[in-house]
C-alpha positions in Angstrom: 0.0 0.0 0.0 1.3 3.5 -1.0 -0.5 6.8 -0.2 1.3 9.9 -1.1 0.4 13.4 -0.7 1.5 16.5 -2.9 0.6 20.0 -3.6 1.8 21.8 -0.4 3.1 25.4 0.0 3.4 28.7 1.6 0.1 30.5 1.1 -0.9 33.9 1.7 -4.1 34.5 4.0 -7.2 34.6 1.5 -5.7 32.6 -0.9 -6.5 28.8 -2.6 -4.5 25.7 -2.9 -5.2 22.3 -3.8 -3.9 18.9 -2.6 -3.7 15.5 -4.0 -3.3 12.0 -3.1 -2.0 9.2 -5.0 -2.8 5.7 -3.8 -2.0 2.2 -4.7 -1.9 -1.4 -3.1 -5.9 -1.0 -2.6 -8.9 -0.9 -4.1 -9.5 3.0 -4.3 -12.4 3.3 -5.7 -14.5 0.7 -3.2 -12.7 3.0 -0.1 -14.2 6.2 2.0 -10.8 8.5 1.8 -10.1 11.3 4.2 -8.5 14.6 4.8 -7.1 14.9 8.3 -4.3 17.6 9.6 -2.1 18.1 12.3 -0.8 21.7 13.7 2.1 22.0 15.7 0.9 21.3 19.2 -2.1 19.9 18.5 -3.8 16.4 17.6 -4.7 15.1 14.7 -8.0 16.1 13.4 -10.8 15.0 10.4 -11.0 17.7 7.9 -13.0 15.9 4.8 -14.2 12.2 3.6 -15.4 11.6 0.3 -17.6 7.8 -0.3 -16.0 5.7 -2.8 -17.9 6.8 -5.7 -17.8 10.6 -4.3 -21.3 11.4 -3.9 -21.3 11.9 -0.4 -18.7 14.4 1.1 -18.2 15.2 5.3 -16.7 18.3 6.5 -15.2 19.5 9.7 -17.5 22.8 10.7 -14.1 24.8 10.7 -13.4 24.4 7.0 -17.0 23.4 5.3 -17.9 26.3 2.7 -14.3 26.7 2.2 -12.7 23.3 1.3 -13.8 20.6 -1.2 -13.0 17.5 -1.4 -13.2 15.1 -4.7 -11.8 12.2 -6.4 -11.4 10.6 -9.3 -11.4 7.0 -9.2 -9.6 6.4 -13.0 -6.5 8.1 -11.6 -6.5 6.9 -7.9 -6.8 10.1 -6.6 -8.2 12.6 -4.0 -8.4 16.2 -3.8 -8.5 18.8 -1.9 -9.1 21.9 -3.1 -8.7 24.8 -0.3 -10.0 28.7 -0.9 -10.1 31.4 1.6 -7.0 30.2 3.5 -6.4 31.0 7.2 -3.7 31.0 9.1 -5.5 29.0 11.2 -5.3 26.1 8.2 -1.6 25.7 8.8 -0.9 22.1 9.4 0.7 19.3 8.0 -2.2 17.5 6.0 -2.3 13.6 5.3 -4.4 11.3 3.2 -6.2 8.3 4.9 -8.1 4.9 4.1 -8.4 2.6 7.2 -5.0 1.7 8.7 -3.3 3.6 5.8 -1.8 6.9 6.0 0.6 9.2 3.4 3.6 10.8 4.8 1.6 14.2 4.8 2.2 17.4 3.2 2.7 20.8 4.7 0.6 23.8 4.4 1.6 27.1 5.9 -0.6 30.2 5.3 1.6 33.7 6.1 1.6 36.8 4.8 
């Protein structure tokens, strides 16, 4: 199983980025995949989940109307597509399917 994130950056407040994930080694498109992020300091926490054929999406309140997640199941892949950035949003941000995780990738929002 591989899971590997990509698309991080420095990010001024206000602005957009978007994040993928690659897997492999399971079957992606039968799999719920999920956003989480970790600040300095603080745990771990859920930011998105998308169902395996994406019609059903799950937000944390602190990022819904701002973040959206999607997929695309030909290409193995899930996104995360960030607008109105806080500062708030840094964190380190990792892909997830039950009992796998990617390696994460960071996203700092400074002006």
């Amino acid at each position: 199983v591989q899971i590997v994130e990509s698309g991080g950056g420095l990010v001024q407040p206000g602005g957009s980025l978007r994040i993928s994930c690659v897997a492999s080694g399971f079957s992606f498109s039968s799999s719920y995949m999920t956003w989480y992020r970790q600040a300095p300091g603080k745990e771990r926490e859920l930011v998105a989940g998308i169902s395996s054929a994406g019609g059903r999406t799950d937000y944390a309140d602190s990022v819904k109307g701002r973040f959206t997640i999607s997929r695309d199941n030909a290409k193995n892949t899930v996104y995360l597509q960030m607008n109105s950035l806080k500062p708030d949003d840094t964190a380190v941000y990792y892909c997830h399917r039950t009992y796998y995780w990617g390696q994460g990738t960071q996203v700092t929002v400074s002006s």
